[in-house]
N, CA, C and O of each residue as an XYZ file, in Angstrom:
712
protein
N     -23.012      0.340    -12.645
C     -21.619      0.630    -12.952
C     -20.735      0.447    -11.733
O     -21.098      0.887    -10.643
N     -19.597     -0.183    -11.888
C     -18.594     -0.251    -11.247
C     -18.339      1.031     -9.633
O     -18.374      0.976     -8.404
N     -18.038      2.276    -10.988
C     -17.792      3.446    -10.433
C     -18.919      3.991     -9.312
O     -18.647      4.831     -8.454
N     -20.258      3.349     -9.480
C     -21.001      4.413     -8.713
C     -21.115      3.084     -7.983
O     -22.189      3.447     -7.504
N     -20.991      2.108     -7.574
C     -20.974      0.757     -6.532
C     -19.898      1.111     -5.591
O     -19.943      1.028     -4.363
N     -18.759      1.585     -6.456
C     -17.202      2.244     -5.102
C     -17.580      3.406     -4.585
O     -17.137      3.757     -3.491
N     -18.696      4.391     -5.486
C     -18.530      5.757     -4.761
C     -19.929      5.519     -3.342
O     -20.621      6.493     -3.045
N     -20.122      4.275     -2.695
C     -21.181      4.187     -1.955
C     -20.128      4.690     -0.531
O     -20.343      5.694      0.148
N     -18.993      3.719     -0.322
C     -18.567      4.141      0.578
C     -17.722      5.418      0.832
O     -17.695      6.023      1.904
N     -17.168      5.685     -0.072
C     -16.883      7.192      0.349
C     -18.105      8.358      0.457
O     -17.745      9.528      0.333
N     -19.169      8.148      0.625
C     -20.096      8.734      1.446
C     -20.554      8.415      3.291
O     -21.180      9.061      4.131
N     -19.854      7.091      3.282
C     -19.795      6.614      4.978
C     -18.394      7.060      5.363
O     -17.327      6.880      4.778
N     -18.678      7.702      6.521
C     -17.631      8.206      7.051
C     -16.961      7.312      7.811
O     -17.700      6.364      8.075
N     -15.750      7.189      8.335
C     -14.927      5.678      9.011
C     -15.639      5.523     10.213
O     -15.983      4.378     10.506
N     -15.987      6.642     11.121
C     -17.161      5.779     12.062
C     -18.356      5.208     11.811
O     -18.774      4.366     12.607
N     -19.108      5.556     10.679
C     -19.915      5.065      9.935
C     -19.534      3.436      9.940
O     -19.894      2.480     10.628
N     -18.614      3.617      8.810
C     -17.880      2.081      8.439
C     -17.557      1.308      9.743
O     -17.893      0.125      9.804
N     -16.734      2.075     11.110
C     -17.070      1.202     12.374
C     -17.955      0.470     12.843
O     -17.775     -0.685     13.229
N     -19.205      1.202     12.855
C     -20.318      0.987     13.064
C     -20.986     -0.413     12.471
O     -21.586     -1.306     13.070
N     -20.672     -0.273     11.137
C     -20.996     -1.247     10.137
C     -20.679     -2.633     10.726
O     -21.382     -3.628     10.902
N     -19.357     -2.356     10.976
C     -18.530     -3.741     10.610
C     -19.009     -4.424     12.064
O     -18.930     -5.642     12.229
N     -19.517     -3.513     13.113
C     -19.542     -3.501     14.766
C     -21.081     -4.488     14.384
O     -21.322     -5.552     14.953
N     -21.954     -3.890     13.368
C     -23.027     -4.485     12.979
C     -23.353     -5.864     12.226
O     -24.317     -6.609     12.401
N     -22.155     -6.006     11.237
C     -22.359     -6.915     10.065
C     -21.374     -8.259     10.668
O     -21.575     -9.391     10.227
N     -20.309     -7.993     11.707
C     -19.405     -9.126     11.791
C     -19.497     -9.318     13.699
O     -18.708     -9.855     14.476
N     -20.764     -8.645     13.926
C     -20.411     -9.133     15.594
C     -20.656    -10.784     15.768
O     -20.087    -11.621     16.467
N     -21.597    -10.854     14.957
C     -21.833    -12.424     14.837
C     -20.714    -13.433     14.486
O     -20.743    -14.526     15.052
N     -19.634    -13.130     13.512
C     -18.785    -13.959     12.891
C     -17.760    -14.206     14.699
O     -17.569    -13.197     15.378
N     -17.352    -15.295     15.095
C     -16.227    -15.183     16.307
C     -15.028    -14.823     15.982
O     -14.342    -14.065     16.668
N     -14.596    -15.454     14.665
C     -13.017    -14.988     14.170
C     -12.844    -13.771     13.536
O     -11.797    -13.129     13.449
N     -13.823    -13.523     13.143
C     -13.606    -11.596     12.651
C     -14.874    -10.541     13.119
O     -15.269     -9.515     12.565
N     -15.327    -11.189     14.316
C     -16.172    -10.120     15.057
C     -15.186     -8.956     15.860
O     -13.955     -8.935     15.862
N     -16.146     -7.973     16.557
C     -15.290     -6.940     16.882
C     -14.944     -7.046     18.064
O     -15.866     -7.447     18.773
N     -13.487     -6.757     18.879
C     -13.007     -7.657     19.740
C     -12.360     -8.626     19.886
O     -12.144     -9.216     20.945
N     -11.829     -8.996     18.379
C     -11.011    -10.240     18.398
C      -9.762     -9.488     18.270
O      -9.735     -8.260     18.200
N      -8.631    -10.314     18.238
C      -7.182     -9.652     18.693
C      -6.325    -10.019     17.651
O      -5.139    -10.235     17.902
N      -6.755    -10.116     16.538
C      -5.917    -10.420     15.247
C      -6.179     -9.018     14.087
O      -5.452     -8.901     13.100
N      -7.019     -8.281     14.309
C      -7.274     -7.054     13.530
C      -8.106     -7.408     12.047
O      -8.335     -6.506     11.242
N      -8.430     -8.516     11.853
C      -9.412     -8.499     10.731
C     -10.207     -7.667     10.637
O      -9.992     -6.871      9.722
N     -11.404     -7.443     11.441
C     -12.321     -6.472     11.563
C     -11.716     -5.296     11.253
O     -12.232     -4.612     10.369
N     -10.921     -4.990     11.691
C     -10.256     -3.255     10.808
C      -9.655     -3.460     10.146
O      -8.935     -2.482      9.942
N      -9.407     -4.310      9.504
C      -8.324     -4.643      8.012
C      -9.659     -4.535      7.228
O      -9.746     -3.573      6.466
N     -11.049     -5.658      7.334
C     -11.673     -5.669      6.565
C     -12.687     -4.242      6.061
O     -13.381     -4.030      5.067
N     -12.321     -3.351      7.433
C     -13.246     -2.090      7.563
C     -12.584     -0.755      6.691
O     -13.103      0.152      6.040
N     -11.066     -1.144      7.051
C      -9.947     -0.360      5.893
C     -10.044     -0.452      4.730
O      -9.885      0.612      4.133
N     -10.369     -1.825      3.779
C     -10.370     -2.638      2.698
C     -11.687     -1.671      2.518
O     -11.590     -0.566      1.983
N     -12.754     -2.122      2.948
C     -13.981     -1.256      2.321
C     -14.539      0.093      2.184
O     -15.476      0.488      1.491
N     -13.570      0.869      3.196
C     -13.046      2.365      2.811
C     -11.799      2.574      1.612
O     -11.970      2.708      0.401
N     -11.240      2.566      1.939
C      -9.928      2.955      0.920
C      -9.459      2.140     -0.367
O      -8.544      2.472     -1.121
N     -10.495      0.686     -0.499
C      -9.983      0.817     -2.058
C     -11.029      1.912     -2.802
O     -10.653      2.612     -3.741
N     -12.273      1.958     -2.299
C     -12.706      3.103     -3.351
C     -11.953      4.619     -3.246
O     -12.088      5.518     -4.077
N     -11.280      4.668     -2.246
C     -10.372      5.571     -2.129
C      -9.153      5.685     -3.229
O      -8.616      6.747     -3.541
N      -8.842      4.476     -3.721
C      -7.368      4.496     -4.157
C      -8.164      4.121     -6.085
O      -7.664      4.382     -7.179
N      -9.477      3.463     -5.753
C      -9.884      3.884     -7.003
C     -10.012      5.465     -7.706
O      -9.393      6.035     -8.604
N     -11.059      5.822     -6.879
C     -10.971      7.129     -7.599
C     -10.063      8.147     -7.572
O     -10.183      9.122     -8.313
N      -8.830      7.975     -6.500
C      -7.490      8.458     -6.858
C      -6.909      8.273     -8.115
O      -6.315      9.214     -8.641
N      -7.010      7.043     -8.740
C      -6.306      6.622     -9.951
C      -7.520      7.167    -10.948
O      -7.268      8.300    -11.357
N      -8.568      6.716    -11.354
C      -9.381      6.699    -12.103
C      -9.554      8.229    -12.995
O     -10.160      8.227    -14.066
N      -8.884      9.662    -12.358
C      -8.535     10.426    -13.818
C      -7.262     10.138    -14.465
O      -7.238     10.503    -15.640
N      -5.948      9.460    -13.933
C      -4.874      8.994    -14.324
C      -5.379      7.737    -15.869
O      -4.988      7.857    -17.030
N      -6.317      6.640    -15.314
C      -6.674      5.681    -15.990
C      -6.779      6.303    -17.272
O      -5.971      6.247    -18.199
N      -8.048      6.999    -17.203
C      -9.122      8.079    -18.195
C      -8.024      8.993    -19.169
O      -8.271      9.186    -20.359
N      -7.122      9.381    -18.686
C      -6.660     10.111    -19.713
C      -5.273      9.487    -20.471
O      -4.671     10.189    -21.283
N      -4.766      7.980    -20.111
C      -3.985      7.001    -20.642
C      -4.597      7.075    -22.096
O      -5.798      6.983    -22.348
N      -3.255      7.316    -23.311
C      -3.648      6.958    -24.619
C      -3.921      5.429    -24.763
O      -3.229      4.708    -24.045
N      -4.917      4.769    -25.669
C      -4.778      3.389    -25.961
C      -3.814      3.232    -27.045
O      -3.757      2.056    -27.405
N      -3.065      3.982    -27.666
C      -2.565      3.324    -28.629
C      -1.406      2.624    -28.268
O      -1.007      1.598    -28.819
N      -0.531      3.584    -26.714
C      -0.206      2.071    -25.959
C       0.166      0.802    -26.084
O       1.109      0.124    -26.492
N      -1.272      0.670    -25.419
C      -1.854     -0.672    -25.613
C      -1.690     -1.121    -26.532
O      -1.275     -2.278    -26.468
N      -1.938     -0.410    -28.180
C      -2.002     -0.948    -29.569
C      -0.364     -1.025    -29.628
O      -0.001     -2.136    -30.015
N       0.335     -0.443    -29.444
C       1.813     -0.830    -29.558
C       2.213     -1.482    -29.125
O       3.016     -2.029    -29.882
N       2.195     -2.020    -27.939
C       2.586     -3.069    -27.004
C       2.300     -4.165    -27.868
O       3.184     -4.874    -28.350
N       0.696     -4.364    -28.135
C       0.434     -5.498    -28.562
C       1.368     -5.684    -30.865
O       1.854     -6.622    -31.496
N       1.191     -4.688    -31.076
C       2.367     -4.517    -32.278
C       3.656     -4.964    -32.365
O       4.007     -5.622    -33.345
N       4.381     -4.709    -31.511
C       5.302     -5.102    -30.491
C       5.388     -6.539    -30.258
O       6.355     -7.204    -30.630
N       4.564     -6.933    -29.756
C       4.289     -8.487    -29.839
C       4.889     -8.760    -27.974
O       5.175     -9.840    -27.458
N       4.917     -7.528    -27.401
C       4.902     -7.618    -25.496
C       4.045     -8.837    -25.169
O       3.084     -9.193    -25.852
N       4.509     -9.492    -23.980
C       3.978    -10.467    -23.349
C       2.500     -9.109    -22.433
O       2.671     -7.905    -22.240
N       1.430     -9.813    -22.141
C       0.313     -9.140    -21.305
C       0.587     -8.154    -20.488
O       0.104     -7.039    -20.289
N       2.090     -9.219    -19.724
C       2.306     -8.642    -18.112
C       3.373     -7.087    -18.431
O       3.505     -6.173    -17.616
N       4.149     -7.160    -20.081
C       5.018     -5.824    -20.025
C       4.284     -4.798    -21.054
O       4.826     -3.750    -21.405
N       2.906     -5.233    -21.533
C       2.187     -4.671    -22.284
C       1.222     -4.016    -21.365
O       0.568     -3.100    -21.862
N       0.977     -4.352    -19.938
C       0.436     -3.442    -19.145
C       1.279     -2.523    -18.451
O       0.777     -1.445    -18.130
N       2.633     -2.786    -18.122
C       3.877     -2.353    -17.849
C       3.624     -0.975    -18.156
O       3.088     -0.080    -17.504
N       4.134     -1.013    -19.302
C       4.545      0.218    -20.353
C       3.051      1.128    -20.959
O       3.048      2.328    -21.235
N       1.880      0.206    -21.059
C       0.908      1.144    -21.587
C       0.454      1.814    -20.177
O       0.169      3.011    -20.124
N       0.401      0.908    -18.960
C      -0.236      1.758    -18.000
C      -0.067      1.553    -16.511
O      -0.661      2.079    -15.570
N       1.101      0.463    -16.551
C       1.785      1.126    -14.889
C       2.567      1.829    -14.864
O       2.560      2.440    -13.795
N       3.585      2.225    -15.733
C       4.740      3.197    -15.559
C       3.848      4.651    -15.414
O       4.360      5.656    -14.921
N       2.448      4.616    -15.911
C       1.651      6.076    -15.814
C       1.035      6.125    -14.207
O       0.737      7.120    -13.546
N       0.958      4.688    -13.837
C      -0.109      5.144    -12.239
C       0.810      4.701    -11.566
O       0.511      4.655    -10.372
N       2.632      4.057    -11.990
C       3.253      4.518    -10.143
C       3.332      5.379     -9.604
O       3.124      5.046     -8.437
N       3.524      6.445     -9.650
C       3.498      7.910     -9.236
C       2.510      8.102     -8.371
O       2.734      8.400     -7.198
N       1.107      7.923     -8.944
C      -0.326      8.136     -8.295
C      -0.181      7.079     -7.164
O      -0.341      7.392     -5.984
N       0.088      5.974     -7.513
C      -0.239      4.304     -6.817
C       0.621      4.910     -5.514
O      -0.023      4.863     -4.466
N       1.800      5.402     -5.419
C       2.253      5.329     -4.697
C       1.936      6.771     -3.616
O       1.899      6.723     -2.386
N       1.805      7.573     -4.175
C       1.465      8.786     -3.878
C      -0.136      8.399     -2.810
O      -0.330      8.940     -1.721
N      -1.067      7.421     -3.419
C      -2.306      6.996     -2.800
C      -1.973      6.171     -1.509
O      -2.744      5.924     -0.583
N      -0.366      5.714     -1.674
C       0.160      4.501     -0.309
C       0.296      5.403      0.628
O      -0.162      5.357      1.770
N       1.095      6.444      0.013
C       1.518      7.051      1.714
C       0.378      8.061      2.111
O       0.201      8.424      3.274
N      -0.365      8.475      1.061
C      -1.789      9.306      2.035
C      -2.024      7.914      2.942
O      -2.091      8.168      4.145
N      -2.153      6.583      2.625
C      -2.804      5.455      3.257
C      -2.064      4.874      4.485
O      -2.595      4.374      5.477
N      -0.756      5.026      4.245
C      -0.114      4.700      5.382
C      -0.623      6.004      6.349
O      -1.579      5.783      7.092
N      -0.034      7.299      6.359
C      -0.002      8.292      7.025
C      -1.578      8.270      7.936
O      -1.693      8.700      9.084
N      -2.682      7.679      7.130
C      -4.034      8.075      7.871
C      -3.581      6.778      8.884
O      -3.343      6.837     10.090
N      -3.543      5.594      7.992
C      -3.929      4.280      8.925
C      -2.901      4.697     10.324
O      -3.320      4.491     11.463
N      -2.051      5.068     10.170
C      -0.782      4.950     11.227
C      -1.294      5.901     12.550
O      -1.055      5.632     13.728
N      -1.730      6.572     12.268
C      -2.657      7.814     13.391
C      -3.885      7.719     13.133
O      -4.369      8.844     13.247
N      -4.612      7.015     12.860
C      -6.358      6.677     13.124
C      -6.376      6.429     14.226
O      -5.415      6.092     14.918
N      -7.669      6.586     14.596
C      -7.729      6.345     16.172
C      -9.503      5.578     16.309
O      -9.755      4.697     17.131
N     -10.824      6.302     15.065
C     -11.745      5.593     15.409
C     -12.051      4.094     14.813
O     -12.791      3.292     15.382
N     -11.528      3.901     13.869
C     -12.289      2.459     13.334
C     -11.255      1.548     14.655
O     -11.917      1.055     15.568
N      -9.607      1.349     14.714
C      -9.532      0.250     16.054
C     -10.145      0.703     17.412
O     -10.493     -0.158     18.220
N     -10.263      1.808     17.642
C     -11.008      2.301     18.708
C     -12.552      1.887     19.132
O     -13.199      1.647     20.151
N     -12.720      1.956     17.758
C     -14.705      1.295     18.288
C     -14.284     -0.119     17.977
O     -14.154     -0.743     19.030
N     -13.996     -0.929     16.796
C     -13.920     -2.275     17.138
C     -13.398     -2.611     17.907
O     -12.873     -3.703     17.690
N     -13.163     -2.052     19.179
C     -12.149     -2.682     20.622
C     -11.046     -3.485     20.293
O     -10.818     -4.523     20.914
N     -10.466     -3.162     19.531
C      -9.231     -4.342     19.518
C      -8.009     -3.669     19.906
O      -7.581     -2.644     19.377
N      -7.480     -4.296     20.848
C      -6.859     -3.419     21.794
C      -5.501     -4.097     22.576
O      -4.770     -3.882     23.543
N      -5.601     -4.603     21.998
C      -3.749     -5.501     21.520
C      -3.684     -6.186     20.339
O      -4.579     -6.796     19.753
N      -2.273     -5.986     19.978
C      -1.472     -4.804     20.276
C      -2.265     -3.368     19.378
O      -2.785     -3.542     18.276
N      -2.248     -2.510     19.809
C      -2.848     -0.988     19.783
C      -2.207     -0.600     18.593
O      -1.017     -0.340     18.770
N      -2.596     -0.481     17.473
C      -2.157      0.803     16.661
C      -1.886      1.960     17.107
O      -2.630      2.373     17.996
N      -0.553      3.005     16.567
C      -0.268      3.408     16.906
C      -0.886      4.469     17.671
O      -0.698      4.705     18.865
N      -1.932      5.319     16.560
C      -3.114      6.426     17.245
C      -3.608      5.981     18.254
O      -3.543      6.563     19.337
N      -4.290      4.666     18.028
C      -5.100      4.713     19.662
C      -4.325      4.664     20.435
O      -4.631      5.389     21.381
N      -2.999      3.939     20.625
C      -1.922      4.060     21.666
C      -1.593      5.298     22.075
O      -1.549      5.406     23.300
N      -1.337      6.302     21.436
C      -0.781      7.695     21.400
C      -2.097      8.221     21.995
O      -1.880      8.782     23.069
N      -3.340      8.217     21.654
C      -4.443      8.752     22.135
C      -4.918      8.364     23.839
O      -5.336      9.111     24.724
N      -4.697      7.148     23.838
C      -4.771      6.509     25.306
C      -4.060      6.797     26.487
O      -4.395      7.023     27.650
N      -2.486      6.696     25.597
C      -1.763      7.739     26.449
C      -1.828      9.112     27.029
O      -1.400      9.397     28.147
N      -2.568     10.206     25.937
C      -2.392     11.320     25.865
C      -4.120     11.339     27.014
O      -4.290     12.157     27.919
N      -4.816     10.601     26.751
C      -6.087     10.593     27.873
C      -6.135      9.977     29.101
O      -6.896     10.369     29.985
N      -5.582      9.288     29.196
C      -5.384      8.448     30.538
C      -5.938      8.934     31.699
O      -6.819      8.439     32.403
N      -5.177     10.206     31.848
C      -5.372     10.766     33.471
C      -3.897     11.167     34.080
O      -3.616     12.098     34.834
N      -3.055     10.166     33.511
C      -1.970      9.922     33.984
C      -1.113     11.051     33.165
O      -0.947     11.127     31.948
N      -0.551     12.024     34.348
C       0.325     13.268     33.273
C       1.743     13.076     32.751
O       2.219     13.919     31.992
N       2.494     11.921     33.153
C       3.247     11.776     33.330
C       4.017     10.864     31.934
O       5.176     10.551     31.661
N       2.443     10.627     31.165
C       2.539      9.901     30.153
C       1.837     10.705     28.944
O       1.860     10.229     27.809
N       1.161     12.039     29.243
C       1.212     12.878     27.930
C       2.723     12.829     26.885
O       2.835     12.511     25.701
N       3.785     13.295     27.912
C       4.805     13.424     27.171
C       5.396     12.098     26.216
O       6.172     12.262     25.275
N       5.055     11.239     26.500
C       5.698     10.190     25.732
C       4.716      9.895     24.287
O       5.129      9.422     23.228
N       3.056     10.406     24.663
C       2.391     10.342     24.054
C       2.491     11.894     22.746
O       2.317     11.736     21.538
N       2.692     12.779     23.175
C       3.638     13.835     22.013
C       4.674     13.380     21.547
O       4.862     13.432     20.332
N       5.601     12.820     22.403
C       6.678     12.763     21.607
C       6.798     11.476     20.397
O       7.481     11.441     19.374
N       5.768     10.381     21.019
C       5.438      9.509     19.780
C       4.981     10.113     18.742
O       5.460      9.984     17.616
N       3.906     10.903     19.068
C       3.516     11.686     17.873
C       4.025     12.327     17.051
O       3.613     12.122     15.910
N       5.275     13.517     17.257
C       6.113     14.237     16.890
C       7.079     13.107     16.089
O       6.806     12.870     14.912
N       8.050     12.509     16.642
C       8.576     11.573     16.049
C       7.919     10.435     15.217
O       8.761      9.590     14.911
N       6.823     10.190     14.814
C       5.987      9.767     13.917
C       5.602     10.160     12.525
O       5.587      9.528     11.469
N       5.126     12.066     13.012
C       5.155     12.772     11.904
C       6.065     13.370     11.010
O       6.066     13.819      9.864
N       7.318     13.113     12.533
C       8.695     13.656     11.092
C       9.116     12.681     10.223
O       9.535     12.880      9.083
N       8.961     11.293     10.953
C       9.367     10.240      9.918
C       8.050     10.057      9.003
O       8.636      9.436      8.116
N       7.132     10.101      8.682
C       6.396     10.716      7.708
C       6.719     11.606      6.667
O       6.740     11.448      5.447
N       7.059     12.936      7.657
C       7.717     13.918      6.802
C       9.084     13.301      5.860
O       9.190     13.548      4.659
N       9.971     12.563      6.541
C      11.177     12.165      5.865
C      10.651     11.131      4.728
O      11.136     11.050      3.599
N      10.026     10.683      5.016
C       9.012      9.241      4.053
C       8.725     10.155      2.519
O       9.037      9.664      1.434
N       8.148     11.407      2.636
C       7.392     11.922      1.796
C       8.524     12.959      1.365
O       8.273     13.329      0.218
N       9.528     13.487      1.796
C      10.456     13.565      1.327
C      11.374     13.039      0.048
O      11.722     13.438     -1.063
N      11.525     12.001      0.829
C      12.339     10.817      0.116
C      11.473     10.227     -1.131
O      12.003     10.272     -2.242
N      10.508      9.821     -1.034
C       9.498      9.694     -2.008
C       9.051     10.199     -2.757
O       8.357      9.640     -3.606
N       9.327     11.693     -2.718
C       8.880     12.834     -3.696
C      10.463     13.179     -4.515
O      10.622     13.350     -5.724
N      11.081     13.199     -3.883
C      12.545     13.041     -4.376
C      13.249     11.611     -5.198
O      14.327     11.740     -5.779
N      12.725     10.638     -5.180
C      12.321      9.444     -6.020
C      12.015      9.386     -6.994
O      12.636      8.922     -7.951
N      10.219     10.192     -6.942
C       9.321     10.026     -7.911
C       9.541     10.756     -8.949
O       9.305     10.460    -10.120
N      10.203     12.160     -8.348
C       9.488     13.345     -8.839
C      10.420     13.372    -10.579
O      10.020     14.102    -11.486
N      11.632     12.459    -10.731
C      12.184     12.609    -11.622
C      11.493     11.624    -12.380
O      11.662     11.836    -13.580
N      10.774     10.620    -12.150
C       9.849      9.535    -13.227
C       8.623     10.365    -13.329
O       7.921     10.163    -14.321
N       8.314     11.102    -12.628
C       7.045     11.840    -13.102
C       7.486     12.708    -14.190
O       6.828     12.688    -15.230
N       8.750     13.645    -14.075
C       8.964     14.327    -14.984
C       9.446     14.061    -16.296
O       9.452     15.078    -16.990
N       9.839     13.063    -16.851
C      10.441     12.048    -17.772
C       9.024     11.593    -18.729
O       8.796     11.643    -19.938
N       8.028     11.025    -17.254
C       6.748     10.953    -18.299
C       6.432     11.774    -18.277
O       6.127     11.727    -19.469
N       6.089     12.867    -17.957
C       4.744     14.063    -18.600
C       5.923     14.693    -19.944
O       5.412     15.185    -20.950
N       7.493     14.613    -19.827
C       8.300     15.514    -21.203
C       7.869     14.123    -22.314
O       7.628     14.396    -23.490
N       7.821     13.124    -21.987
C       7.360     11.614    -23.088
C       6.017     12.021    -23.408
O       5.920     12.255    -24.613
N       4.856     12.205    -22.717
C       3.680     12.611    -23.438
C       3.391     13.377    -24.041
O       2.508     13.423    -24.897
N       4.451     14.493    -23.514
C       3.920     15.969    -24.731
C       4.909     16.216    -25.805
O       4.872     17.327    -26.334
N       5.982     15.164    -26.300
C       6.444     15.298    -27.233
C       6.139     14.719    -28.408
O       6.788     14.991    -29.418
């Protein structure tokens, strides 16, 4: 099954998955670890977090009515507004709600670019982390204050986004239970 093939990696933890990719792509030259284009942690992200953003969605999927679907197609909807209406207008909320947990981790991670050495240009965490270890005291502070100013615009992100959503979320759940 599908489902228990995605739930392999959310049992490897992201240094785990470092490890992996440190293992499975040192050989490749253009996406071994150490190259300066970020494949290797794009591809190491990709194999953590879509089973992430699967089983985020997947009780949303599960409890979608099909008849939907049977209306849409009644209807005589083209494919692309017959998935529209039976079942993206139900997982933007989630879909998006799964982006910014995804932005918020990727943006302050520090081990998967950290062990694949790729180290220009630095994502933000390891930058902020490098700073904040250095040795050099003089550069903690810039390294908080990236941080601080990072997490409020986060905070404002999830703000704004919940203040967005929160009226299409409520529109559909008063549409389903009437």
């Amino acid at each position: 099954r599908l489902a228990a093939l995605l739930a392999i990696p959310l049992f490897i933890p992201h240094l785990g998955a470092a490890y992996l990719a440190i293992l499975y792509l040192s050989d490749v030259p253009i996406i071994g670890p150490h190259e300066g284009n970020y494949i290797s942690v794009i591809l190491t992200y990709l194999y953590k977090e879509i089973p992430f953003v699967f089983f985020y969605l997947l009780p949303v999927v599960r409890r979608l009515d099909p008849r939907y679907q049977e209306l849409g197609m009644m209807l005589d909807l083209s494919p692309v507004r017959r998935f529209w209406h039976a079942r993206g207008v139900f997982l933007l909320v989630p879909m998006l709600e799964a982006g910014f947990i995804l932005l918020a981790f990727i943006l302050f991670a520090y081990e998967i670019p950290a062990l694949l050495g790729v180290t220009y240009p630095k994502l933000l965490g390891v930058y902020a982390f490098d700073l904040y270890t250095q040795g050099d005291l003089s550069e903690q502070p810039l390294a908080f204050a990236m941080s601080v100013v990072l997490t409020g615009g986060l905070f404002l992100l999830l703000v704004l986004m919940t203040g967005l959503t929160r009226p299409l979320a409520t529109k559909i759940s008063r549409g389903r239970s009437e």
